[in-house]
The first five atom37 places (N, CA, C, CB, O) and aatype in JSON, in Angstrom:
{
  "aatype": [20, 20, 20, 20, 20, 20, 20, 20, 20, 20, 20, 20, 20, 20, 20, 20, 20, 20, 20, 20, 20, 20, 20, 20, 20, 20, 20, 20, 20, 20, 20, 20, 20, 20, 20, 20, 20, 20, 20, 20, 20, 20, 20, 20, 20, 20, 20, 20, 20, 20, 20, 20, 20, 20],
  "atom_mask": [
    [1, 1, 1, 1, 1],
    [1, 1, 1, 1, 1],
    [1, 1, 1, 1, 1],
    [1, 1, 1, 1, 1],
    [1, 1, 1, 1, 1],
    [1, 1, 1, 1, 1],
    [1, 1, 1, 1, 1],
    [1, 1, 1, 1, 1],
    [1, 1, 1, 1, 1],
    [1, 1, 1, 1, 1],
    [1, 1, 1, 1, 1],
    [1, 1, 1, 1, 1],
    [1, 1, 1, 1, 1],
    [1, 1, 1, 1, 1],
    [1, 1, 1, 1, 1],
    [1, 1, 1, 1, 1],
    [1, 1, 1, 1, 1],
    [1, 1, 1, 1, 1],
    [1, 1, 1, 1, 1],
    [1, 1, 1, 1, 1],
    [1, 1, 1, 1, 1],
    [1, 1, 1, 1, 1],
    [1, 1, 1, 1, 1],
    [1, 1, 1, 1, 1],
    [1, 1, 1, 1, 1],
    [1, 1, 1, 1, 1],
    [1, 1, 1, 1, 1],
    [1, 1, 1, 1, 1],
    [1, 1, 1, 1, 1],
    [1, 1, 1, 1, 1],
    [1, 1, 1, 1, 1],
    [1, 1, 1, 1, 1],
    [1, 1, 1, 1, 1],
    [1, 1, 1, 1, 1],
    [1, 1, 1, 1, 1],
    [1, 1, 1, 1, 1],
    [1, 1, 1, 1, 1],
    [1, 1, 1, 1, 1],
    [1, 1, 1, 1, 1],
    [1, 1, 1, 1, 1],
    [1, 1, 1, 1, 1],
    [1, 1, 1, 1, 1],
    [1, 1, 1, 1, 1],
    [1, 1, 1, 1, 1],
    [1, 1, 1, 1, 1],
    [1, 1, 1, 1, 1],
    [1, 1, 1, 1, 1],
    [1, 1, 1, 1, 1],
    [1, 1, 1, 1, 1],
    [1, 1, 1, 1, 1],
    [1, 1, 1, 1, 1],
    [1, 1, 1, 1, 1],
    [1, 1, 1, 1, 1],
    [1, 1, 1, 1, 1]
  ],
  "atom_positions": [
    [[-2.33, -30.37, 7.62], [-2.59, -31.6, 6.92], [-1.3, -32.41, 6.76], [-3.22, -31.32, 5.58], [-1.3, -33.61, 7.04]],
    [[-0.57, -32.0, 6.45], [1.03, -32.83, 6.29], [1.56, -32.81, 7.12], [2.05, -32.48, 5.48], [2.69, -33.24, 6.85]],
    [[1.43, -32.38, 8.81], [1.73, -32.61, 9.93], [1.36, -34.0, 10.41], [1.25, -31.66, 10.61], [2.09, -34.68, 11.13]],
    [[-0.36, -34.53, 9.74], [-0.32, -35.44, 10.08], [-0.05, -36.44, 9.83], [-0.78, -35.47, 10.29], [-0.09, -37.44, 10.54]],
    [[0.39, -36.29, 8.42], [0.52, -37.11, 7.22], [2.09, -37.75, 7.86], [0.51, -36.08, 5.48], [2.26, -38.93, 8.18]],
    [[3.15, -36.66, 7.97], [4.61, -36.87, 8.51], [4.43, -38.33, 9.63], [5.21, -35.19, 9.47], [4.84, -39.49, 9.65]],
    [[3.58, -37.46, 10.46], [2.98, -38.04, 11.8], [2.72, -39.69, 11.44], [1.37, -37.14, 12.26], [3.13, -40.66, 12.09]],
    [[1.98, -39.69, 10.32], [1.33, -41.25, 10.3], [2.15, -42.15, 9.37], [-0.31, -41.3, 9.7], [1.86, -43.24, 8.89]],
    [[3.11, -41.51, 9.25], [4.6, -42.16, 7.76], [5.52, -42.48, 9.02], [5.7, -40.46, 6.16], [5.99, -43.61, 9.18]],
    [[5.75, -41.45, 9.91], [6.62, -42.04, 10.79], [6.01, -43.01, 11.94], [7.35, -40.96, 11.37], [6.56, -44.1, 12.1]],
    [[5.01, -42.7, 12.66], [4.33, -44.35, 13.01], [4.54, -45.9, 12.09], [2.61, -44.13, 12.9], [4.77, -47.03, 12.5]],
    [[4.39, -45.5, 11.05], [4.36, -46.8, 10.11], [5.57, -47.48, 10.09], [4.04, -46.51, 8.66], [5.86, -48.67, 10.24]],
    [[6.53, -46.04, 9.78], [7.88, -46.54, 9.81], [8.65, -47.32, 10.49], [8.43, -45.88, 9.84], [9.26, -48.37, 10.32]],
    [[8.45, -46.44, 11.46], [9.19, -46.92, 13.27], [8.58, -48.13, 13.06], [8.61, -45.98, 15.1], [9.29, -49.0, 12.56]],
    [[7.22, -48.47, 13.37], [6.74, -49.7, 13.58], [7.51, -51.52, 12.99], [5.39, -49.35, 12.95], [7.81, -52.57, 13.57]],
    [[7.56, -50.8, 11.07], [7.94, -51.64, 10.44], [9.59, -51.6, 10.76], [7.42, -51.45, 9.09], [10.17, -52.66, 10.51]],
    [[10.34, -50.61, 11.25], [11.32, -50.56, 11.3], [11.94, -51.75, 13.04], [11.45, -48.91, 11.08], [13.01, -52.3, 13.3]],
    [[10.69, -51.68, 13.77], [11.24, -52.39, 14.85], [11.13, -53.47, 14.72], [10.89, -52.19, 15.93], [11.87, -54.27, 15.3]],
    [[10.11, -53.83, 13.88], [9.83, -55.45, 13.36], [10.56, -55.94, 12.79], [8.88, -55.79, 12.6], [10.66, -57.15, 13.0]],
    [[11.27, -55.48, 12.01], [12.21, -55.75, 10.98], [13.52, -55.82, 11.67], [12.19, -54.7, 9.87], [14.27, -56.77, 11.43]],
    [[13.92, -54.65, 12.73], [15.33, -55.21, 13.29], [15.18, -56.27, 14.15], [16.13, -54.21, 14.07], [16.16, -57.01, 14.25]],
    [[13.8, -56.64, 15.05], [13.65, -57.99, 15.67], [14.65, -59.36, 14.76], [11.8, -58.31, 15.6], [15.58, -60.12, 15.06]],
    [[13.6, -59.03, 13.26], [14.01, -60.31, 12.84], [15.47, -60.0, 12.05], [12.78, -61.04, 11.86], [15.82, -60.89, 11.28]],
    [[16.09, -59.18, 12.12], [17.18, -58.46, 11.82], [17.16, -59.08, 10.1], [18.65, -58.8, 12.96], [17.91, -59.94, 9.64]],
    [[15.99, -58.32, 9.33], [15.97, -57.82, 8.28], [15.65, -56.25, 7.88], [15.29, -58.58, 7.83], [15.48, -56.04, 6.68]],
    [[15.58, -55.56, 8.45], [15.4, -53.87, 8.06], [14.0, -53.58, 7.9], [16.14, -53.37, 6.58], [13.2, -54.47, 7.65]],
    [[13.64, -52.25, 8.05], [12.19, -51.95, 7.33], [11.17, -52.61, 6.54], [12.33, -51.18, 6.63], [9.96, -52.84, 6.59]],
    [[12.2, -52.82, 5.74], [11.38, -53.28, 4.3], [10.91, -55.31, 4.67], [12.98, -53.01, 2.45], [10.0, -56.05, 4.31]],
    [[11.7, -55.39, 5.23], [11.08, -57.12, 5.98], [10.13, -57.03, 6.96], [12.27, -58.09, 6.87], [9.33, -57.95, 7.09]],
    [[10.08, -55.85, 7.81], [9.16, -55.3, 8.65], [7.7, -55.41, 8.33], [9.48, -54.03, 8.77], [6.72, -56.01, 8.77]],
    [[8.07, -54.34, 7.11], [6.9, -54.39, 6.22], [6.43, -55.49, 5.4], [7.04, -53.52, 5.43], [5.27, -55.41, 5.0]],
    [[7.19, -56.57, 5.04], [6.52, -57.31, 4.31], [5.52, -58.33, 6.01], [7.84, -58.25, 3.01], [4.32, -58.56, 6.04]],
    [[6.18, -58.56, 6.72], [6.06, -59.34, 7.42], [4.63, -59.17, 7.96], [7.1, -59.33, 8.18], [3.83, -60.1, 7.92]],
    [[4.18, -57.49, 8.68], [3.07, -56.39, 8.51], [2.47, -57.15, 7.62], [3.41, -54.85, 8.02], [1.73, -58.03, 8.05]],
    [[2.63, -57.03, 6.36], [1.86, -57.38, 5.33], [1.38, -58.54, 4.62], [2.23, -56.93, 4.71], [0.45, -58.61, 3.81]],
    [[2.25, -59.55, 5.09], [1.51, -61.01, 5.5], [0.77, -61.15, 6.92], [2.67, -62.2, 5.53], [0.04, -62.14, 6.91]],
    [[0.76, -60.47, 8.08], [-0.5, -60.65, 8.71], [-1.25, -60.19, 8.66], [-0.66, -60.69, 9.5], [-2.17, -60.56, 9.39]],
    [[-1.45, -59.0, 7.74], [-2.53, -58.39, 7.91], [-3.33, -59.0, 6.36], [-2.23, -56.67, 8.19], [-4.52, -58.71, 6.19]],
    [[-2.6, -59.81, 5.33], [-2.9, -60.21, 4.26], [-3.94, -62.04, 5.0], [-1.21, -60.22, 3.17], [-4.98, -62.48, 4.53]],
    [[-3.36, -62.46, 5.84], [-3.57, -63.86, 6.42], [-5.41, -63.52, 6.81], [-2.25, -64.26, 8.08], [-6.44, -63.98, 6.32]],
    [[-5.08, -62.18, 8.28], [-6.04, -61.91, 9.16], [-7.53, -61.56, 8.31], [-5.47, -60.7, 10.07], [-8.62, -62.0, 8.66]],
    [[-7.27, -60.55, 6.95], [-8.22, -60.58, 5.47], [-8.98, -62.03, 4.88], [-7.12, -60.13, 4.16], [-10.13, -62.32, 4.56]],
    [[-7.94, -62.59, 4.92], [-8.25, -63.82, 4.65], [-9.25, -64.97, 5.35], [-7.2, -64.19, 4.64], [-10.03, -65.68, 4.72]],
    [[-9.01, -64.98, 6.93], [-9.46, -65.11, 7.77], [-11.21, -65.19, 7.52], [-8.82, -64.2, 8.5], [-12.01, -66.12, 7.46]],
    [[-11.31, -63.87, 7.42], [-12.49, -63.01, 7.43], [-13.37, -63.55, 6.57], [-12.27, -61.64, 7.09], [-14.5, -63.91, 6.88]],
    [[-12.92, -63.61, 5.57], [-13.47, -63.35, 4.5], [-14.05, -64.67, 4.31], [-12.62, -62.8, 3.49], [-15.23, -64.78, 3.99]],
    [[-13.04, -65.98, 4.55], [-13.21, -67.34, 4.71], [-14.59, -67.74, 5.9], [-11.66, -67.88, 5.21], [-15.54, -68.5, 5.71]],
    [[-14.31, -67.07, 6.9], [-15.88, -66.99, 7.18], [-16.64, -66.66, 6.98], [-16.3, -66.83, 7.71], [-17.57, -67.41, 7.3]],
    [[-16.89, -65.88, 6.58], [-17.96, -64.93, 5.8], [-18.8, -66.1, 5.12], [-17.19, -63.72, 4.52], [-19.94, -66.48, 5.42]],
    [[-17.79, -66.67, 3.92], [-18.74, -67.29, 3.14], [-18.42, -69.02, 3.78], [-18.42, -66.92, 1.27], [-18.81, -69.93, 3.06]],
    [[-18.04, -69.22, 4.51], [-18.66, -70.26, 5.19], [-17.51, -71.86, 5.01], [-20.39, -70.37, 4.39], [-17.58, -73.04, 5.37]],
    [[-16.53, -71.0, 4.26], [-15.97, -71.79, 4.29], [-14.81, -72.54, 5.22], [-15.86, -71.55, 3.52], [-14.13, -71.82, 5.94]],
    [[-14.57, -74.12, 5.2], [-13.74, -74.28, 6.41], [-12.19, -75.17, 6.01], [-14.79, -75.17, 7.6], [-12.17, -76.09, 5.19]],
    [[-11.4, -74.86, 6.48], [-10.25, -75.61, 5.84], [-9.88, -76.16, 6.83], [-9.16, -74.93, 5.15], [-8.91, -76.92, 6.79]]
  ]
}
């Protein structure tokens, strides 16, 4: 169980970690950055859903 757990902390990491040296802010910009598209793409959704259009 914590093999995979390691497993899916370091995917995340690396990930946010390459994003972040792109924009040469570190991990943690990685991650926010992650976390405004995936906060936008929610949004997205949801905005159709109920029909609305901007």
């Amino acid at each position: 169980m914590f093999g995979i757990d390691i497993a899916l902390w370091n995917l995340i990491y690396g990930s946010c970690k390459t994003l972040g040296t792109i924009l040469g802010t570190g991990a943690l910009g990685g991650a926010g950055m992650y976390a405004l598209i995936i906060t936008y793409g929610v949004q997205l959704v949801v905005c159709k859903k109920k029909g609305d259009k901007k």
